[in-house]
C-alpha positions as CSV (number, residue, x, y, z in Angstrom):
1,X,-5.6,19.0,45.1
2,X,-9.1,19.3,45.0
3,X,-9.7,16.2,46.4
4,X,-7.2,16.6,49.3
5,X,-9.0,20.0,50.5
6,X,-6.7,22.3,48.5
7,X,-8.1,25.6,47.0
8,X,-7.2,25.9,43.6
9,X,-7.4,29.2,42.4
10,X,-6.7,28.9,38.6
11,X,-6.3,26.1,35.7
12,X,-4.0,27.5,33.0
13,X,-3.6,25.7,29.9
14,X,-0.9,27.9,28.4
15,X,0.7,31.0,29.9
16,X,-0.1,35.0,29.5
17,X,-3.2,36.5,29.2
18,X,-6.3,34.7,28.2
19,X,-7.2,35.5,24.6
20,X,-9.9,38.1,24.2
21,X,-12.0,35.7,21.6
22,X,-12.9,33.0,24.3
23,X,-16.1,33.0,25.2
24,X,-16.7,34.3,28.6
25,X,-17.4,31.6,30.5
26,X,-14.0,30.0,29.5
27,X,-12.6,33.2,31.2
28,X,-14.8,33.5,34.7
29,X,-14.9,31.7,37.2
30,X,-17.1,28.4,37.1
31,X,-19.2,26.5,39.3
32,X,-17.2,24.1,41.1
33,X,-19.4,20.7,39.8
34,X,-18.5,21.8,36.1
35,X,-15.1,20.6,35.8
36,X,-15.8,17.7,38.3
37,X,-18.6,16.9,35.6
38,X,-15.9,17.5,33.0
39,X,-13.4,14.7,34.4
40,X,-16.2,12.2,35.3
41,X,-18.0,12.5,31.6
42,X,-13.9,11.7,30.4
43,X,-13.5,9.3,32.7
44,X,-16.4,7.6,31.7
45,X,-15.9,7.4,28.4
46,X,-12.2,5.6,28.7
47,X,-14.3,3.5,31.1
48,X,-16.3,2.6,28.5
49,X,-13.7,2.4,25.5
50,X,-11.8,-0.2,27.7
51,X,-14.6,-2.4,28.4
52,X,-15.4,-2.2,25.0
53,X,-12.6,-3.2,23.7
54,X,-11.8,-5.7,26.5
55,X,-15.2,-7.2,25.8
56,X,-14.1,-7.7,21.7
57,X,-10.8,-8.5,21.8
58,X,-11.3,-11.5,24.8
59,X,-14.2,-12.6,22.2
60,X,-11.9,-12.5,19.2
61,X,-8.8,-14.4,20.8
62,X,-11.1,-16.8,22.6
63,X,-11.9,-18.0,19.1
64,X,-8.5,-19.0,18.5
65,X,-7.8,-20.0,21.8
66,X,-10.6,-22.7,21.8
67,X,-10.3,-23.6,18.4
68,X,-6.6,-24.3,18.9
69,X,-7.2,-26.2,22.1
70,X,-10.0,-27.9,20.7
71,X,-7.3,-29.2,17.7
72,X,-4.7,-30.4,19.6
73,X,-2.8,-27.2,19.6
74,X,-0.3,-25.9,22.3
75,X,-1.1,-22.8,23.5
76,X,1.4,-20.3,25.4
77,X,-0.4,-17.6,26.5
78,X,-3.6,-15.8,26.3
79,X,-3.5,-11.9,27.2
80,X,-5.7,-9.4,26.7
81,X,-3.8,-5.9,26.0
82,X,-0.3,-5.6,25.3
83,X,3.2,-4.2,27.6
84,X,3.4,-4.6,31.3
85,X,1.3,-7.7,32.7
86,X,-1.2,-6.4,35.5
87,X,-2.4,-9.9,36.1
88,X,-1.7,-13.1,35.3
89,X,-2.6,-16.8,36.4
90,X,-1.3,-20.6,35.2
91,X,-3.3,-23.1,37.0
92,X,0.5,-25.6,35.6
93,X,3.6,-26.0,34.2
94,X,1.8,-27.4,30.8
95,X,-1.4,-25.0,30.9
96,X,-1.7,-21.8,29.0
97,X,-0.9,-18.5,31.4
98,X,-3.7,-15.8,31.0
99,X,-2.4,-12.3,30.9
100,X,-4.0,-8.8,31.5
101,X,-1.2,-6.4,30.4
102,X,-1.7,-2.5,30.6
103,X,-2.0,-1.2,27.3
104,X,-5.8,-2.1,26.4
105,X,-5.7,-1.5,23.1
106,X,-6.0,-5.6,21.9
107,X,-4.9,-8.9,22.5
108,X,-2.8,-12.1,21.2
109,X,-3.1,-15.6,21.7
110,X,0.7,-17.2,21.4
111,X,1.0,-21.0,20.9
112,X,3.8,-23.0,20.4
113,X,5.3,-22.3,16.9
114,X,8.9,-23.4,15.7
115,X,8.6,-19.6,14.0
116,X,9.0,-18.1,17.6
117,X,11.8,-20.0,18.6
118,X,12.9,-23.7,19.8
119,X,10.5,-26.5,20.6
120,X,10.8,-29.6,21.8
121,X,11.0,-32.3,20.1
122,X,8.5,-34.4,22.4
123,X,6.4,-31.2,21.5
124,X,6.5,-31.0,17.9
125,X,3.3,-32.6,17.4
126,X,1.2,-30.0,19.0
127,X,3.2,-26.8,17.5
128,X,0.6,-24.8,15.4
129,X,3.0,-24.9,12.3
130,X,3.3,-29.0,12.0
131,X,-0.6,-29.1,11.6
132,X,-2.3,-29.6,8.9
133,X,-3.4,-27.1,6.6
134,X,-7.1,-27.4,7.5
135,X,-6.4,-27.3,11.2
136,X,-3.8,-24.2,10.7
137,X,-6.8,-22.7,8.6
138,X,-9.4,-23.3,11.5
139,X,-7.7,-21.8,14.2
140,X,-6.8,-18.6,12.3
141,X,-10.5,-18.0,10.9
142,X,-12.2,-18.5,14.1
143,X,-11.3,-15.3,15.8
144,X,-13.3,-13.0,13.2
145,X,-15.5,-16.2,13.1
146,X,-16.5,-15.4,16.7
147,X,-16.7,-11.9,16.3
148,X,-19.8,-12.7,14.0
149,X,-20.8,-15.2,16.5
150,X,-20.8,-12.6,19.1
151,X,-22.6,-10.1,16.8
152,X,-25.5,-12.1,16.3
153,X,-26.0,-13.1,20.0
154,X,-25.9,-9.2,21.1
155,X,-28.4,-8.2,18.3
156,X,-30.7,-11.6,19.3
157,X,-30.1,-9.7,22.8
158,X,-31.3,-6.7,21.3
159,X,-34.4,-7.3,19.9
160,X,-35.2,-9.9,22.3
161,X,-35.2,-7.1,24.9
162,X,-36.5,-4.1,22.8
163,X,-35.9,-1.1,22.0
164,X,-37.8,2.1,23.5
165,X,-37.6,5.2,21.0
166,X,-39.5,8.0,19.2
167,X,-42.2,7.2,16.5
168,X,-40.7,8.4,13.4
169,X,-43.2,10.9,12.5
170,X,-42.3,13.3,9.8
171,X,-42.9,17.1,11.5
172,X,-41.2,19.4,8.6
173,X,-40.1,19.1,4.8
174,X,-38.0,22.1,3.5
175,X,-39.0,22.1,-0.2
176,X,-36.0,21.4,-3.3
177,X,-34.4,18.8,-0.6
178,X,-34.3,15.2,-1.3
179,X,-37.3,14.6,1.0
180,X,-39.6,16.9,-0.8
181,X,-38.5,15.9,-4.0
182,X,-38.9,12.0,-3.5
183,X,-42.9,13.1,-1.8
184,X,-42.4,12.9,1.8
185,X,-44.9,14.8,3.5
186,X,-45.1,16.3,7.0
187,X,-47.6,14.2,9.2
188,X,-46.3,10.8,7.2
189,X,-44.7,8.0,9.3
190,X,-41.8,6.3,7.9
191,X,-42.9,2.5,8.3
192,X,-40.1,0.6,6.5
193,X,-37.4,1.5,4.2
194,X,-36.3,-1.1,1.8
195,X,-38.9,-3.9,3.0
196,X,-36.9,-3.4,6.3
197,X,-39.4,-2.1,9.3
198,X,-38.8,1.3,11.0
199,X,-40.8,1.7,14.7
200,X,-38.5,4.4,16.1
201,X,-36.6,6.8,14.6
202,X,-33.1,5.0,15.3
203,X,-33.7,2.4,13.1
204,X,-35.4,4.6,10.8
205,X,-31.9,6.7,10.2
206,X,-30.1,3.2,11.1
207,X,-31.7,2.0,7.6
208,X,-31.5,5.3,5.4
209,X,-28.0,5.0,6.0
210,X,-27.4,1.2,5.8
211,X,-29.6,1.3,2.1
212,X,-27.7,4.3,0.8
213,X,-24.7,2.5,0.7
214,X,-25.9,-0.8,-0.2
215,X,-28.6,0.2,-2.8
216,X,-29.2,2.5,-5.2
217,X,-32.7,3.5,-4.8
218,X,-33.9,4.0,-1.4
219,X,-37.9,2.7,-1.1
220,X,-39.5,4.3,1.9
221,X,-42.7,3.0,2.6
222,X,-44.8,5.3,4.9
223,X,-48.3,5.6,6.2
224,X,-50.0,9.2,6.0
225,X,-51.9,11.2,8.4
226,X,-55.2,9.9,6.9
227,X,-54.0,6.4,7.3
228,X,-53.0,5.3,3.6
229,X,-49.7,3.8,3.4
230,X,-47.9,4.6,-0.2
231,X,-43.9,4.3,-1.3
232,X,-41.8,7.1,-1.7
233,X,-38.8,6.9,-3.9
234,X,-35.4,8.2,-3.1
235,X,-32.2,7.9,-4.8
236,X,-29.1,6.9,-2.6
237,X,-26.7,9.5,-4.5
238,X,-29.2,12.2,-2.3
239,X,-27.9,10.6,1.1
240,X,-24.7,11.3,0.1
241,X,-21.1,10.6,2.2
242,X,-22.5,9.8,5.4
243,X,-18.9,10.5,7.1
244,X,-19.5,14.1,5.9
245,X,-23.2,14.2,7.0
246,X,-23.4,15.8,10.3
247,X,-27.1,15.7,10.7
248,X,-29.0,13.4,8.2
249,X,-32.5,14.5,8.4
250,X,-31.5,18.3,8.1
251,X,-29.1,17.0,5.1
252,X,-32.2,15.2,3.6
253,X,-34.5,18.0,4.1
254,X,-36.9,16.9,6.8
255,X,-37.4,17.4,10.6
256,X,-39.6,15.1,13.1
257,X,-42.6,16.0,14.5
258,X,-42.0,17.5,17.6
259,X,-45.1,18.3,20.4
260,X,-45.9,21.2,21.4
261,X,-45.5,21.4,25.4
262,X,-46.9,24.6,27.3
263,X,-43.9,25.8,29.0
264,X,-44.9,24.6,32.7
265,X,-42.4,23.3,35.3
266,X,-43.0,19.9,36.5
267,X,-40.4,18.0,38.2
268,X,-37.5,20.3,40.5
269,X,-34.4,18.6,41.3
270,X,-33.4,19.7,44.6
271,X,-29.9,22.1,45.0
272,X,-30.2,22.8,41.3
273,X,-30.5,26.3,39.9
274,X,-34.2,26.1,39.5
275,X,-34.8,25.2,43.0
276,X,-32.8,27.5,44.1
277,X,-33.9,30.4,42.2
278,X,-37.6,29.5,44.1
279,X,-39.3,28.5,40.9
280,X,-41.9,25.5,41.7
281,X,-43.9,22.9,39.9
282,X,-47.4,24.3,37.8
283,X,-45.7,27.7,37.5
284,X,-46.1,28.6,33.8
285,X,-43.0,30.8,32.1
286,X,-44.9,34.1,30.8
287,X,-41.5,35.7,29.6
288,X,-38.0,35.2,29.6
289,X,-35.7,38.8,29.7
290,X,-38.4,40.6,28.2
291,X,-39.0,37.8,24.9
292,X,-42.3,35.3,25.3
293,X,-41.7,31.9,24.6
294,X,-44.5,29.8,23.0
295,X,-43.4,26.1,24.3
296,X,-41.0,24.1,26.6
297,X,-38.8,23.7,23.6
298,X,-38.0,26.7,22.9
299,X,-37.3,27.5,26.9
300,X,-35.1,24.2,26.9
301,X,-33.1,26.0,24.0
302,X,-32.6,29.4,25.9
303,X,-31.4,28.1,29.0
304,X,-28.8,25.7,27.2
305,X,-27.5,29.0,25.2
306,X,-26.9,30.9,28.8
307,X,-24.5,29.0,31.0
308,X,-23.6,31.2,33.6
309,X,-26.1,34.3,32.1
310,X,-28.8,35.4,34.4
311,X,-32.1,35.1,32.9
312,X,-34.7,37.6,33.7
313,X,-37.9,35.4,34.7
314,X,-41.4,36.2,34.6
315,X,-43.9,33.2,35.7
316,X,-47.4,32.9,36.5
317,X,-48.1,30.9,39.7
318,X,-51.8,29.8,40.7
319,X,-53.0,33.4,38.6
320,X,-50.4,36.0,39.6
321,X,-46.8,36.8,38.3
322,X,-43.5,36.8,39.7
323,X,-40.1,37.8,39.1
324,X,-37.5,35.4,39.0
325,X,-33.5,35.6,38.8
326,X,-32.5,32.4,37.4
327,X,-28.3,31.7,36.0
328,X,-28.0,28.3,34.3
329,X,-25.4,26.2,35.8
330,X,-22.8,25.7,33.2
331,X,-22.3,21.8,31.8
332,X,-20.3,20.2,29.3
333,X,-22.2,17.8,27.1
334,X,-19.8,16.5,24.2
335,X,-17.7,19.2,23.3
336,X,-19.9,22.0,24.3
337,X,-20.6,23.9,27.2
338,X,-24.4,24.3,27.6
339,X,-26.8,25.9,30.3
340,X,-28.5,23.4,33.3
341,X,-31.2,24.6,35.6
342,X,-32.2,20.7,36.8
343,X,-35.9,21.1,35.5
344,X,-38.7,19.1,33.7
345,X,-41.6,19.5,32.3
346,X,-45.1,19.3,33.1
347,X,-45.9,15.8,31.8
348,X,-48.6,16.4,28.9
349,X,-51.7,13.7,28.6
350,X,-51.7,11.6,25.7
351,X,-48.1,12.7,24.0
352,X,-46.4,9.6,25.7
353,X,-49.2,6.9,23.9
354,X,-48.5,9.2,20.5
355,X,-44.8,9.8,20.2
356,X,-43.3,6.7,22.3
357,X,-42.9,3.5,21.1
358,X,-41.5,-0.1,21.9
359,X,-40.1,-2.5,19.8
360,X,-39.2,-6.1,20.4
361,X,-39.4,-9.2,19.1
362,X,-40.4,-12.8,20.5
363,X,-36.9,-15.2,21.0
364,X,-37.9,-17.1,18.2
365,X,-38.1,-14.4,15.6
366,X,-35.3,-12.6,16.7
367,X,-32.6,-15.1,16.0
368,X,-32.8,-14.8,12.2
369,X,-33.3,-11.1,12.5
370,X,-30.0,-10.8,14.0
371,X,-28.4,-13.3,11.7
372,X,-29.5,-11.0,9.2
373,X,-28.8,-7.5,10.2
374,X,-25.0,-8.8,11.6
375,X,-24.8,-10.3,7.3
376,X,-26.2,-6.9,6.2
377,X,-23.6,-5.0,8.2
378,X,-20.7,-7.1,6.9
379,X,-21.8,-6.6,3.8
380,X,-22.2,-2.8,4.8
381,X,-18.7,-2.5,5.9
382,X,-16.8,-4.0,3.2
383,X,-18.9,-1.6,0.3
384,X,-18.0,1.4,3.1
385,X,-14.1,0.2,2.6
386,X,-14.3,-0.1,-0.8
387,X,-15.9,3.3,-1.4
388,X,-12.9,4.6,0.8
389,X,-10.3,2.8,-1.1
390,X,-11.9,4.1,-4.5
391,X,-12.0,7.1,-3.8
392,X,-16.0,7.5,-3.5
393,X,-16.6,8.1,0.3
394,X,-14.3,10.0,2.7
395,X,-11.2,8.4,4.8
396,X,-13.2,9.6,7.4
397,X,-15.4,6.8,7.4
398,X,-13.1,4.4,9.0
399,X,-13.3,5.8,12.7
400,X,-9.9,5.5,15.1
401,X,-9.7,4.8,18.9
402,X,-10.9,8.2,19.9
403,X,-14.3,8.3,18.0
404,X,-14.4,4.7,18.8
405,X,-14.3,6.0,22.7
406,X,-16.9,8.7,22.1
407,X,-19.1,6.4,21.0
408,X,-18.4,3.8,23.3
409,X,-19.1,6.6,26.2
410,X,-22.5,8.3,24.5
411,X,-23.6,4.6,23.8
412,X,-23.3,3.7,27.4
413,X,-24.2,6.9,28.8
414,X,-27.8,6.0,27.1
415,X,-27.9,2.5,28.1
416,X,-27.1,-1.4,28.2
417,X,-29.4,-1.9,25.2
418,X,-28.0,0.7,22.9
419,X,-24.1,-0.5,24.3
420,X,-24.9,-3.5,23.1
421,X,-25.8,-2.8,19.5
422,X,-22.4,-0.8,20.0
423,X,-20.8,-3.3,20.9
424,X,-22.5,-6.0,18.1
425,X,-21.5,-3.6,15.1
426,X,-17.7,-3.2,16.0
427,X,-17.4,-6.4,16.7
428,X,-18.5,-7.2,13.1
429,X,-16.1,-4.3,11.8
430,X,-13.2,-6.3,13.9
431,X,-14.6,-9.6,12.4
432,X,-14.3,-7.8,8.9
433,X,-10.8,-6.3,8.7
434,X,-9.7,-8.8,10.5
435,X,-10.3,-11.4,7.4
436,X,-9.2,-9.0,4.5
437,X,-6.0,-10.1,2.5
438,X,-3.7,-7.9,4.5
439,X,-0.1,-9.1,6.5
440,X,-0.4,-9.7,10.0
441,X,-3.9,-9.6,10.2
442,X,-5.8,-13.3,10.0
443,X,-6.7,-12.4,6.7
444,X,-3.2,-12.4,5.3
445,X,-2.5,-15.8,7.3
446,X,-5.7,-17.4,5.3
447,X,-4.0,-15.9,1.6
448,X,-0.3,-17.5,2.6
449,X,-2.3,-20.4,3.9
450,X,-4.1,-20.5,0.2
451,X,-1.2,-19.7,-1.8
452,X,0.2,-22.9,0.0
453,X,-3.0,-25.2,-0.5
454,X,-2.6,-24.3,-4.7
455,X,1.4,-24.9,-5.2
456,X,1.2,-27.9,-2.7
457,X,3.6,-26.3,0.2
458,X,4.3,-22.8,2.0
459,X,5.5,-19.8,1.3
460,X,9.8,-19.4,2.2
461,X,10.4,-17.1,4.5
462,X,12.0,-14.6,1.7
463,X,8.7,-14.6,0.0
């Protein structure tokens, strides 16, 4: 309707009146780009989920497509999705027919098979179940097989193009938590934890939570303000369930070092609130509704608290004040509703050179690295399912499609680098569960095909 030119004067969900507990700005009226912003960030996200998973499953069925190809195998068809086919193509008669169906949600490779129904006899000789037990094995165990595959060339992608992040610099330790008790100080730098090196803070909280379920005693090697480096110690029982862990740092009892930025407006985006309030670049916030605020963080934290409030403005500009009306645009980040004015701030000298950091590695380097972290989260993932299955970490760490789409959306939001490493560690969680000892999955197939190797032919159907 909107679209089309129609005024819409209310969206109900539910009928009556509104309840008196919602916040306000549920209630009022709201800017007309909020719920356009709304709709594009969901939008977005399923973008995201589906190329995702497009991107994984087409990599784990291409393993057993080639595979099977490669051994002489028939193959039927090769679709990505399931239900309804959107688009397909055979190039002939005797040529697989390549299928995207509408349901997104995986993927199948079908071969010949006397299991599925008839074959002909000319044909028997390239039906997946008259091969031979190594070749039935080989086609199976190359779609989590490529999964790894695809794992270490995203990660070699990775590092090969860097990473730009935040110099893990330790700002605050709250004293009895885990941080203060294993010696972290404030002013330390976290330079490696477990031998494993930590530039930014990503990988920083990337390791603490990798180590804490891998090791028992987490070694954090750090460098202090006076340039000594010494090792901390820090037991993994403090990390605790990361599923349950909201924010790790705040759970561990430490905070980074954050800047302090005089709160001066540099850069205005034109027809945003700021602009159009009359506020200007160099003029320096004095007071907000009566209450001084001592840096540009704390401002940033105001406005996001006040979407749709009015804030009382006082700023100084070139040595006298002025009074400025300024209401936050409401805008939906994740599943809040925060305050936007479309402001920066004055860029500070230095604070880029102290805080920012790039890391990268040379092509050469970078393909064991990423051997070794897509090992080290294999190995991560099947300790995370045992803990799960024992009873010692929370269901909740096995994620379903809709965190999965969060994260595919946040990830992509950020940028191709960091939907890449995305990408690289489910793949290796597909690669994973797709191998463990379970029916259906290529996991049970390899057990059946084992049970078969040891008592010298297969299973009967009954069994």
């Amino acid at each position: 309707a909107r679209r089309l030119g129609v005024k819409v004067l209310r969206f109900s969900i539910g009928f009556g009146r509104p309840p008196t507990c919602a916040p306000a700005i549920l209630r009022n009226n709201r800017p007309s780009g909020w719920s356009h912003r709304l709709m594009d960030d969901i939008l977005f996200k399923i973008l995201a989920f589906v190329v995702a998973v497009g991107i994984l499953v087409a990599v784990h069925e291409f393993g057993h497509f080639w595979v099977a190809r490669r051994l002489g195998v028939k193959v039927l068809r090769f679709s990505i999705g399931f239900g309804r086919p959107l688009w397909r193509r055979q190039s002939a008669p005797d040529e697989p027919e390549f299928v995207i169906a509408a349901i997104p949600l995986g993927g199948y490779v079908k071969m010949l098979d006397e299991h599925e129904g008839p074959v002909p006899p000319a044909e028997l000789h390239r039906a997946f179940n008259r091969q031979s037990l190594w070749v039935r094995s080989a086609v199976v165990v190359a779609g989590p097989l490529f999964n790894f595959l695809f794992a270490i060339v995203a990660f070699w992608l990775v590092l090969t193009l860097g990473e730009t992040g935040i110099r893990p610099l330790i700002g605050e330790v709250e004293e009895g938590k885990a941080a203060a008790v294993a010696g972290l100080l404030v002013g330390d730098e976290i330079i490696s934890v477990n031998e494993r090196p930590t530039p930014t803070w990503s990988l920083a909280l990337q390791e603490l939570a990798t180590a804490s379920v891998g090791e028992s005693e987490l070694r954090i090697a750090v460098r202090e303000s006076g340039g000594m480096e010494k090792v901390r110690l820090m037991s993994s029982s403090d990390v605790g369930d990361l599923a349950e862990t909201r924010d790790l740092l705040a759970h561990l009892g430490m905070a980074p070092e954050r800047p302090d930025i005089p709160p001066v407006f540099g850069q205005i985006l034109a027809g945003e609130p700021a602009e159009l309030a009359g506020l200007r670049e160099g003029d320096r916030i004095l007071s907000a509704d009566g209450q001084t605020l001592g840096d540009w963080g704390q401002w940033v934290k105001y406005v996001q608290a006040r979407p749709g409030i009015a804030i009382d403005l006082l700023v100084d500009r070139n040595g006298q004040s002025r009074q400025i009306l300024l209401t936050p645009a409401p805008y939906a980040r994740n599943d809040e509703v925060i305050g936007r004015i479309g402001a920066s701030n004055q860029p500070v000298p230095g604070l880029v050179e102290r805080y920012q950091v790039k890391y990268r590695m040379g092509w050469g380097e970078a393909l064991p690295a990423a051997v070794a972290k897509t090992w080290e989260y294999s190995i991560l993932t099947l300790k995370v399912i045992w803990r799960v299955l024992t009873g010692e970490a929370s269901i909740h760490n096995l994620s379903g499609p809709i965190t999965i789409a969060d994260a595919a959306g946040k990830t992509a939001s950020i940028g191709f680098v960091y939907f890449v490493k995305f990408l690289a560690v489910v793949s290796i969680s597909l690669g994973v569960l797709n191998l463990l000892p379970v029916p259906v999955l290529d996991g049970g197939h390899l057990l059946y095909f084992a049970i078969e190797a040891v008592k010298g032919s297969p299973l009967s159907e009954a069994a």
